[in-house]
N, C-alpha and C positions, 0 to 999 in steps of 0.2 A: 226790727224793733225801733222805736223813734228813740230820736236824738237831738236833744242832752236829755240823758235819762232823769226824771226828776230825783233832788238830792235827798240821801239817808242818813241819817242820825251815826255819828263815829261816834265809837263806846270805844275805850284801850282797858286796857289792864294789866298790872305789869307781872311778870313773870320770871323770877332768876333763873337762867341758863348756865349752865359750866360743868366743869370736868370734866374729865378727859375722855369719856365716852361719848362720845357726840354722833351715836348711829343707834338706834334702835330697833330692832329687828324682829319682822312679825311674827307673831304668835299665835294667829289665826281668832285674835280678838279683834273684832269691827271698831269699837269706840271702849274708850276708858279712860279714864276724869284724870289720871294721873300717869304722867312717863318720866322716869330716873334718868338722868344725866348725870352719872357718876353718884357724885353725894347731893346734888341738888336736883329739886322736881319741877318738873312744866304742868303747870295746873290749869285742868281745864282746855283740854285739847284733846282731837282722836285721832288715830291711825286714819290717812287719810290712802291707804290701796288696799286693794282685797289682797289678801296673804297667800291663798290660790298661786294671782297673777305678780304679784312680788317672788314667788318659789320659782314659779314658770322664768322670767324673766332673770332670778338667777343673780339678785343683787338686794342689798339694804332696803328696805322698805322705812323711806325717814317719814316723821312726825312733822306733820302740817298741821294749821290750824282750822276747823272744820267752820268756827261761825263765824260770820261775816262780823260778829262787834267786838270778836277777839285778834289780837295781835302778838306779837312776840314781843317784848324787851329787846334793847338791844344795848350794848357800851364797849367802847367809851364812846359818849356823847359829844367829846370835846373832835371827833371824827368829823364832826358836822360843821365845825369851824373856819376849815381852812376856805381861803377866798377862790384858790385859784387848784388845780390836780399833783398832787405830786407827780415828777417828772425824774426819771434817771437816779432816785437816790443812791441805786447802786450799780454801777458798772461794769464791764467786763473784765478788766483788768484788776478791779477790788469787788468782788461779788458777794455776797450775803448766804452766809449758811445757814441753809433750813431743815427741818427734820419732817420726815414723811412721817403722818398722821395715820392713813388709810389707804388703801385702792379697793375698788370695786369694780367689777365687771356692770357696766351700767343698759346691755343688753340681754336681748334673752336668745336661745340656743340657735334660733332661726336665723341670725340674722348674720348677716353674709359679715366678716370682720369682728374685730373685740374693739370693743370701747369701753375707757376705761373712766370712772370715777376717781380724780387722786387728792385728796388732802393734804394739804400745807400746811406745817407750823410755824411762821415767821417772827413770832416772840411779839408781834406789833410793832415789831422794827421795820417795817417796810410795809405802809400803807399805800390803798391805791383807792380808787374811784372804780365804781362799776362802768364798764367799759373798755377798761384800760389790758393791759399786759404782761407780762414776766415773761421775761427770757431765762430760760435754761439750757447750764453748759451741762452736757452729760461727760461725763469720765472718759480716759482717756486721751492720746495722742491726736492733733488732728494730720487726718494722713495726708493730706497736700502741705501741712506747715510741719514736719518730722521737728519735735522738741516745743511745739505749742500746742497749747490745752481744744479743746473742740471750739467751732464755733454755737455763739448762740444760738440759741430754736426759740422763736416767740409762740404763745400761747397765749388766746384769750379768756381772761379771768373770769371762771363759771360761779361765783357768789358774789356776793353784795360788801361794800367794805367791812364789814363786820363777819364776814365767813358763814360757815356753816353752823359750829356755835354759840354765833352770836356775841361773841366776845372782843372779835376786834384784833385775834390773834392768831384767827388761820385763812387762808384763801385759798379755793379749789381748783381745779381744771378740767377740762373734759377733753382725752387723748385719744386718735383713735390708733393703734396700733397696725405701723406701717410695713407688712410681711411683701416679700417679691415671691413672685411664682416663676419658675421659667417657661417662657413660651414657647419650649420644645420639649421638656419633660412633663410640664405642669407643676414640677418639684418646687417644694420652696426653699430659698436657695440665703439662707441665714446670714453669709458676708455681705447681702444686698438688701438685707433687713433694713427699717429705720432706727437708725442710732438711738436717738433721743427718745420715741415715743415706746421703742421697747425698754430702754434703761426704765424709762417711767413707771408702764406698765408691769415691767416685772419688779418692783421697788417692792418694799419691807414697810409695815410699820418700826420706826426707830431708825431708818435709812438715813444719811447724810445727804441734803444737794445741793448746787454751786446757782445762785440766783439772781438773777439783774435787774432792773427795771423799779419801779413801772413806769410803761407808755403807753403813749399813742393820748390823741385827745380827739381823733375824727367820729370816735363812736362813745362818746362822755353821754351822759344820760342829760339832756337838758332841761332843768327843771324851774325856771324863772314860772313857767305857766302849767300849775300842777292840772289843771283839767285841759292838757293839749293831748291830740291825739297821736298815736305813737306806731306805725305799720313796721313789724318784723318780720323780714323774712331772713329764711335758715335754709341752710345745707350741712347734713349729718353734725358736726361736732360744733359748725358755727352758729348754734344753737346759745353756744356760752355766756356771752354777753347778755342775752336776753333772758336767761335764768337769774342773772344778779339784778336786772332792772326790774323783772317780776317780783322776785322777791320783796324788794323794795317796795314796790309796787302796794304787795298784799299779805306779805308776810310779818313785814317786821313795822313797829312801833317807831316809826321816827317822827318826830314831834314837827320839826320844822318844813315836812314833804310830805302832805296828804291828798295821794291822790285823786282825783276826781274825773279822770280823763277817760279814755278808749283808749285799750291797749291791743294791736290785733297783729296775732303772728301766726306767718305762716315758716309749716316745716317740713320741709323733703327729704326723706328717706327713703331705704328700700322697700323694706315692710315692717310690719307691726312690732315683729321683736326689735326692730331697731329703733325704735319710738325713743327717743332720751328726755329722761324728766318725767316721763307722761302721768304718770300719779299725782303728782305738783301740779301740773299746767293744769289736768283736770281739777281737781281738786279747787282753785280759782275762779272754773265756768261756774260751779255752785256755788261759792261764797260771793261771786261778781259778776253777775251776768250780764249786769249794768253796763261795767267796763272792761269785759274781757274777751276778745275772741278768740277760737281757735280753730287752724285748719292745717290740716293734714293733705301730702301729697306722698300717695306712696306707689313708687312707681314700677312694683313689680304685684300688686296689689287691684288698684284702680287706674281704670280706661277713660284716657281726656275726650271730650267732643268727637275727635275722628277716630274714636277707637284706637290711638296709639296708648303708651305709658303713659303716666300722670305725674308730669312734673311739674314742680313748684309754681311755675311760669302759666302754667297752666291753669292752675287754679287763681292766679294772680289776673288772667283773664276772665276769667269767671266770675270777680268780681273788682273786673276794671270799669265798671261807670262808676260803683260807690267809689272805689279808691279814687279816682281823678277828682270825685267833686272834695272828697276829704284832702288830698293836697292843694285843690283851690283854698280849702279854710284855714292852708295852714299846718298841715298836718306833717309832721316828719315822718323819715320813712327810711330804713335800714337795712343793708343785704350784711350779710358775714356768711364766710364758708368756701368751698373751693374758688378758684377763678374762674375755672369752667361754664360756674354757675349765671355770670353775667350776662355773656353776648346772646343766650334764648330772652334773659327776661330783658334787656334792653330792645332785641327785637319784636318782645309781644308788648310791649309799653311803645314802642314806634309805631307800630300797628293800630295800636287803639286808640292812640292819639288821632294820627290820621284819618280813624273813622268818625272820631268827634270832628275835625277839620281844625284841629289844630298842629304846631307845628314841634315834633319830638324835641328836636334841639334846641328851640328858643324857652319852651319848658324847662328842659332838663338845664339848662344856662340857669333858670328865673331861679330853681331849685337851689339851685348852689349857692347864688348869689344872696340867698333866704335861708340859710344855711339849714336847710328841712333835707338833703342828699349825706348820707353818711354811709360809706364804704367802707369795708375792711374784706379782703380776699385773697388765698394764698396760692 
């Protein structure tokens, strides 16, 4: 499609969001003018997944907004104020306690592992920036320090500063739940479990937890140039980040960052039920087609060029001329998600560079130094 798409007419309107029900859950209604948030209403908005494949997949089916001239409300306003990211407000040694909001199972039956949706209530005591982090201590002794608390586990923050919400007073994450098997029984073997991700994932709403942060500024959303283009790429939960920039992006009403750019993310998983978001992201290609891309690798699913899996990296080559000429303009560009994930696509971006006749390193230098390289990988 050509690019820059010629510009459209922004309409907003505002809409109060709150109470304490902040999940709507389908009903096998396609579209309807009005959805309850407790004691308050979203007007003028639809169910944006089919109820079917919200049941299939086994989790919340949330409320997006279907027309492209509507937005969400969002507050507090004065969010938009600070000059520079909150950093460290709270530590390990004085941590901030939060109350679990929700968890959701955020795949569906097929899909190899549980990931989990979990909701935060932070009182609005402990804002961040999308892109940023929370550390959480999970309960108990840490076994290498006998008489000290666990250490932290970072997690990247899956909403926009204003949460899920909209209020300014929860922030989410997206956990996958870290089970060991043994590789002589197959069994899985529960003392080898993930501390943290299962504390998580088996949480309550009304649960207590011990909170840190926020950090990190390498993956901060940069918005000096709201029509810049924006390449994501994902690996299963490090998808997070890139739900709260979307959001931002196209959900929510903020007065002072109106997009106008290309947003294009790519996401690798295994297969289709483990698609995370996938209701939302789609839901975007039809209110944005303008500014939105989206591509799927899923690599127990679809077959790359030589007939192997199809991973990320792969489809990263497939369309490596656009992406090279969109970093020549400028373009920033994002990995989050395992570490694993790096040394395939840094060697398929070696490669294609080469085939242009240019040099990977002296690029991949220019990038950083144009601060358009932004990593985050565990």
């Amino acid at each position: 499609r050509p690019w820059p798409p010629p510009p459209r007419p922004r309409v907003a309107f505002s809409a109060p969001v709150g109470g304490s029900d902040r999940a709507v859950r389908s009903s096998g209604i396609q579209g309807i003018n009005s959805l309850s948030f407790g004691n308050k209403s979203w007007i003028g908005t639809a169910l944006a997944c089919d109820s079917k494949a919200a049941a299939q997949r086994g989790h919340v089916c949330r409320a997006v907004q279907q027309s492209s001239k509507s937005k969400v409300s969002v507050v507090p306003l004065d969010l938009e104020s600070a000059k520079e990211p909150p950093l460290n407000t709270y530590k390990p040694k004085g941590p901030y306690t939060a109350t679990i909001v929700s968890v959701e199972r955020a795949v569906g039956p097929n899909a190899p592992g549980e990931t989990c949706h979990v909701v935060i209530d932070h009182g609005g005591n402990v804002p961040y920036w999308e892109g940023q982090s929370y550390g959480i201590i999970p309960p108990g002794e840490n076994p290498k320090k006998p008489g000290n608390p666990q250490n932290v586990r970072l997690y990247s923050i899956a909403s926009t500063r204003y949460g899920d919400s909209f209020d300014g007073k929860t922030a989410s994450l997206c956990v996958r739940r870290a089970v060991y098997y043994d590789p002589e029984t197959g069994k899985e073997d529960p003392l080898k479990n993930g501390v943290c991700s299962n504390f998580l994932c088996n949480s309550k709403p009304g649960d207590k937890i011990q909170m840190t942060g926020p950090s990190g500024k390498i993956m901060l959303l940069p918005e000096s140039d709201p029509n810049a283009t924006h390449i994501m790429i994902a690996t299963g939960t490090g998808v997070a980040p890139y739900r709260g920039y979307l959001r931002r992006m196209f959900m929510e009403d903020v007065p002072n960052f109106r997009f106008g750019g290309l947003a294009w993310l790519f996401l690798g998983v295994a297969n289709s039920d483990s698609l995370l978001y996938d209701e939302e992201f789609t839901s975007y290609l039809k209110q944005y087609p303008d500014n939105f891309r989206f591509d799927k690798a899923l690599s127990r699913e679809q077959k790359n060029k030589s007939g192997g899996k199809m991973y990320v990296q792969d489809k990263i080559e497939e369309y490596s001329d656009e992406i090279f000429k969109l970093l020549d303009g400028g373009a920033h560009i994002y990995f989050c998600g395992l570490k694993g994930m790096m040394p395939g696509i840094q060697d398929t971006l070696k490669k294609v560079a080469e085939q242009r006749g240019e040099s990977w390193d002296q690029k991949l230098s220019q990038l950083k130094k144009n601060k358009q390289w932004h990593v985050e990988v565990y």
